[in-house]
N, C-alpha and C positions, 0 to 999 in steps of 0.2 A: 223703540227697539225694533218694531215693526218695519220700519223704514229703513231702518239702518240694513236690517236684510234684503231689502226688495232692491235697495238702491247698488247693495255690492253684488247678489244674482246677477241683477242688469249690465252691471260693471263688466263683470267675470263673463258673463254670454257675450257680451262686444266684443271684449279683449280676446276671445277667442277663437270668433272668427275670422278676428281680423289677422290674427295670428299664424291662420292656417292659409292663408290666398295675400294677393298680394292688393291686399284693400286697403283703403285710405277712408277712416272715420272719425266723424266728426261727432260731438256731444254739446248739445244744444241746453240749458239749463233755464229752465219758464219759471217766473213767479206768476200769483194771481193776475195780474194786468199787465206784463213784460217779462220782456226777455233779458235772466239774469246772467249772460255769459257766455259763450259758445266753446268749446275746447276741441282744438286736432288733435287726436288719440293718434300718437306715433307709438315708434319702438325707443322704450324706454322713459314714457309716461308711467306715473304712480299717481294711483288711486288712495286715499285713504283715510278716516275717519278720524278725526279729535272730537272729542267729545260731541257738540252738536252743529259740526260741523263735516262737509266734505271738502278734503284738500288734494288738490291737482295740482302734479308737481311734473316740469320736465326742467328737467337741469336742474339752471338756478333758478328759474322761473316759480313761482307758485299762486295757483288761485285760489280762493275760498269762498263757499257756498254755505251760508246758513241754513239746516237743513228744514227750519221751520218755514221759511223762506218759499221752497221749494213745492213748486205744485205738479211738475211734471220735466221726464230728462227722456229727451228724445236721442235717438242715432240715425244718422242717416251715412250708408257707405258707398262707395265707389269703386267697383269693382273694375281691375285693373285687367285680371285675366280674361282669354280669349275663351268663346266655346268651344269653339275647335283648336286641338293641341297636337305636336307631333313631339315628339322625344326619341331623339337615339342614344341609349345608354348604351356603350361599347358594345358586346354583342347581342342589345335587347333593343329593341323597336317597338315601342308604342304610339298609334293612332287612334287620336280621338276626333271620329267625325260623326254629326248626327245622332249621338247620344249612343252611338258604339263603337264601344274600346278593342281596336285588335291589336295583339300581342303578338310578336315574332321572333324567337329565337333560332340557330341553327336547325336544319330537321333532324329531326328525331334526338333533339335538347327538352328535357321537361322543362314545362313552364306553370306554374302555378300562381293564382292571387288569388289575395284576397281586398276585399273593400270595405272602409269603414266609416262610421259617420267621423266629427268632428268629437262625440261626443266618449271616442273608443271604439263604438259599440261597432259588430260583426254583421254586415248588412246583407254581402253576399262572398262566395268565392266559390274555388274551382280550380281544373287542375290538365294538363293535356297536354304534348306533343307537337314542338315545330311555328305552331299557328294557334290560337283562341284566340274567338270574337265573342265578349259578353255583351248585352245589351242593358245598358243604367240606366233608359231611361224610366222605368218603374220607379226609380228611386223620387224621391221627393226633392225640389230645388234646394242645392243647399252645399254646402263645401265635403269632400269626400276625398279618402288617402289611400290612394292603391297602392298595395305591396306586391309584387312583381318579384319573385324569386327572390333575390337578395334587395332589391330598389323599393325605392321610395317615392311614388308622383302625388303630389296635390291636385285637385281639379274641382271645377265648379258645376256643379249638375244645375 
């Protein structure tokens, strides 16, 4: 049962960042002395347990991994995004250079963000007039979702 938890966490943390950037990951499946498998985690992979078994499904395709079998499930990703980002949403301008985000709207348009992990959670925000530059790089390496007045950017710290 223990396993059965460890292995869909691990599932669910992949799937999620991959979900968030535009990452290409891979899942590597080890028994005690080899390598039982490797699977490309795309959009529209399914994860999911029969009884003592993991089944990897995309399409028609399906793999199966006996879970006794299993000594270890590695990921390894490929991150596709740049560090440095520009975006021009109609009248919003964001730059991201050197691990600081400036925001520009008409002068004297409020502009307001906020940033959050992958995980939901509220990491940082704020709020000002025309022009705001925050600085991310305090944050920790990892995928983050700026909301920007009414927008939406993903990015990669």
């Amino acid at each position: 049962m223990k396993k059965h938890l460890f292995c869909a966490l691990l599932l669910a943390m992949s799937f999620a960042a991959a979900a968030q950037t535009d990452t290409s990951v891979k899942m590597v499946v080890s028994g005690a002395i080899s390598s039982l498998g490797s699977v490309e985690l795309t959009t529209g992979t399914s994860l999911s347990f029969s009884g003592d078994w993991l089944v990897v499904t995309q399409g028609d395709a399906t793999q199966e991994f006996k879970l006794s079998d299993i000594d270890n499930i590695a990921f390894s990703a490929q991150m596709s995004a740049a560090e440095d980002i520009a975006a021009d949403l109609e009248s919003l301008k964001v730059d991201l250079r050197g691990g600081v985000v400036t925001v520009t709207v008409a002068p004297g348009q409020p502009v307001a963000y906020r940033v959050y992990s992958v995980k939901g959670a509220l990491v940082m925000a704020g709020a000002g007039e025309g022009q705001v530059s925050f600085d991310v790089n305090p944050l920790s390496k990892g995928v983050y979702i700026i909301k920007i007045n009414d927008k939406v950017i993903k990015f990669n710290r």
